[in-house]
N, C-alpha and C positions, 0 to 999 in steps of 0.2 A: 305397565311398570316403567317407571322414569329409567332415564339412564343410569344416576346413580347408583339407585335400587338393585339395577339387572345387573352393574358389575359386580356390586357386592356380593348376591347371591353368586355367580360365576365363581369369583374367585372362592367361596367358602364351601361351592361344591370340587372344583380343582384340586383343593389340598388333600379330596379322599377320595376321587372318584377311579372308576374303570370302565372310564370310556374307549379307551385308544390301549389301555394295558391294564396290566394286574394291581392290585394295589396293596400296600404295605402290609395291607390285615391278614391278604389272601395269601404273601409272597412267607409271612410268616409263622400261617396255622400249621399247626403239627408236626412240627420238624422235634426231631425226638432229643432230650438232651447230649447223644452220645453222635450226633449226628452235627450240632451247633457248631464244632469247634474243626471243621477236617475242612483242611486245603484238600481239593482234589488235585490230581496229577493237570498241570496244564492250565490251571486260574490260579490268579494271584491272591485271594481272600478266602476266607471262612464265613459262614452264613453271618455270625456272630460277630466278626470284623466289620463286615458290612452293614449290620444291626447298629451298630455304635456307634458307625461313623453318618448314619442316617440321624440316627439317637441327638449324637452330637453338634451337629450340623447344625438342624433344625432351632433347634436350645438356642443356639451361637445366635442364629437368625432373627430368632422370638428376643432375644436378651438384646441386642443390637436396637432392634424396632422400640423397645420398650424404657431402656436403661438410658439417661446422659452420660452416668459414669460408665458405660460402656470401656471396655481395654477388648484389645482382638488377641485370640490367641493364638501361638503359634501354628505354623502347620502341622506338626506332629501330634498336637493335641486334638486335632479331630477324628483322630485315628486311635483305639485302644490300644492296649501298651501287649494284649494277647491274641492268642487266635481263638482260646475258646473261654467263655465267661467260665468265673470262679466256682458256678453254684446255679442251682436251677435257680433259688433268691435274685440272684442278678440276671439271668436273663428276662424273669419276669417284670425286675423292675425295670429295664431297661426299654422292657414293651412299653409296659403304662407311661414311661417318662414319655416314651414318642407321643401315645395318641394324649394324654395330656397338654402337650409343647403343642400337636397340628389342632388341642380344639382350640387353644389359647390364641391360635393365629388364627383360627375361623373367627372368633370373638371380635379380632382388630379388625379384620376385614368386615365385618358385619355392623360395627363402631361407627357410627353416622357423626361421632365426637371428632374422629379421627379422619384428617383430609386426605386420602390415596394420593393425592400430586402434590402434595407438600416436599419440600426436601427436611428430611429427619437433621435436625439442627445441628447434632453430636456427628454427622456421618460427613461426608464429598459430595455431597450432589445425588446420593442417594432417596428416592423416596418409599414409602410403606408399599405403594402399588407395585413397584421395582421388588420390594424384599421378598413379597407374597410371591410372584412371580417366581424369581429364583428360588423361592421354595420350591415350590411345585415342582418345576423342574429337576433340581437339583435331586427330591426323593423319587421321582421318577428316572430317572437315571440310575440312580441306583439301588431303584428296586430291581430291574432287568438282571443284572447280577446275580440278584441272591436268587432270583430261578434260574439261571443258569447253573450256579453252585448246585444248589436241589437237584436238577437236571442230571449230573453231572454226577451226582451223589445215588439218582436212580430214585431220588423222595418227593417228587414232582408228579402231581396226579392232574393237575388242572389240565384242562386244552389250551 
């Protein structure tokens, strides 16, 4: 496989996998509606906080890579305005917007159209290989959380 080829695969297995940790699918099967919204004593978030702000992020990132009209939005807007979604409707949709947003960035990384060291023309010095990256990371980060919550909450069955 060329070099190209192998990082694009890397990067588009990165945005889902569970090599080194848990991963989004796994950090958010089964947690029960009544369970989505509770700060435990001693962590600063709700499953659901954390959900939206991965939710949000991501979006932010994918719409960044994608968009020239691109506008950044504030900090407070990566954060939901709750602790617990409105309605089982919105947590639900709030799943599929994720895995929607990380295949959309599997898609760019897989985009042989698309130059990974390019600098994104609308961005600082930014490039798609740089944004993927700070994906990755960024939901890895803060997937670790939402099992702790879980943990925390006693809803945490994984090893």
């Amino acid at each position: 496989m060329d070099p190209d080829s192998s990082l694009r695969a890397h990067l588009q297995r990165l945005l889902n996998w569970e090599d080194a940790h848990v991963s989004f699918d796994s950090a958010v099967e089964g947690i029960a509606p009544a369970q989505r919204g509770v700060v435990p004593k001693g962590l600063p978030y709700s499953v659901w906080q954390l959900v939206e702000h991965l939710r949000l992020t991501q979006g932010d990132i994918l719409e960044f890579c994608r968009n020239p009209a691109y506008v950044e939005p504030s900090p407070e807007e990566y954060w939901p305005p709750s602790e617990s979604p409105s309605s089982d409707a919105e947590w639900k949709a709030s799943i599929k917007a994720f895995r929607h947003d990380r295949a959309e960035l599997q898609k760019l990384a897989a985009d042989t159209a698309v130059d990974l060291h390019a600098r994104i023309p609308h961005g600082t010095g930014q490039t798609c290989l740089r944004e993927l990256l700070l994906v990755a990371d960024h939901n890895a980060y803060h997937v670790a959380p939402v099992v702790a919550v879980r943990r925390s909450l006693g809803i945490w069955k994984h090893s």
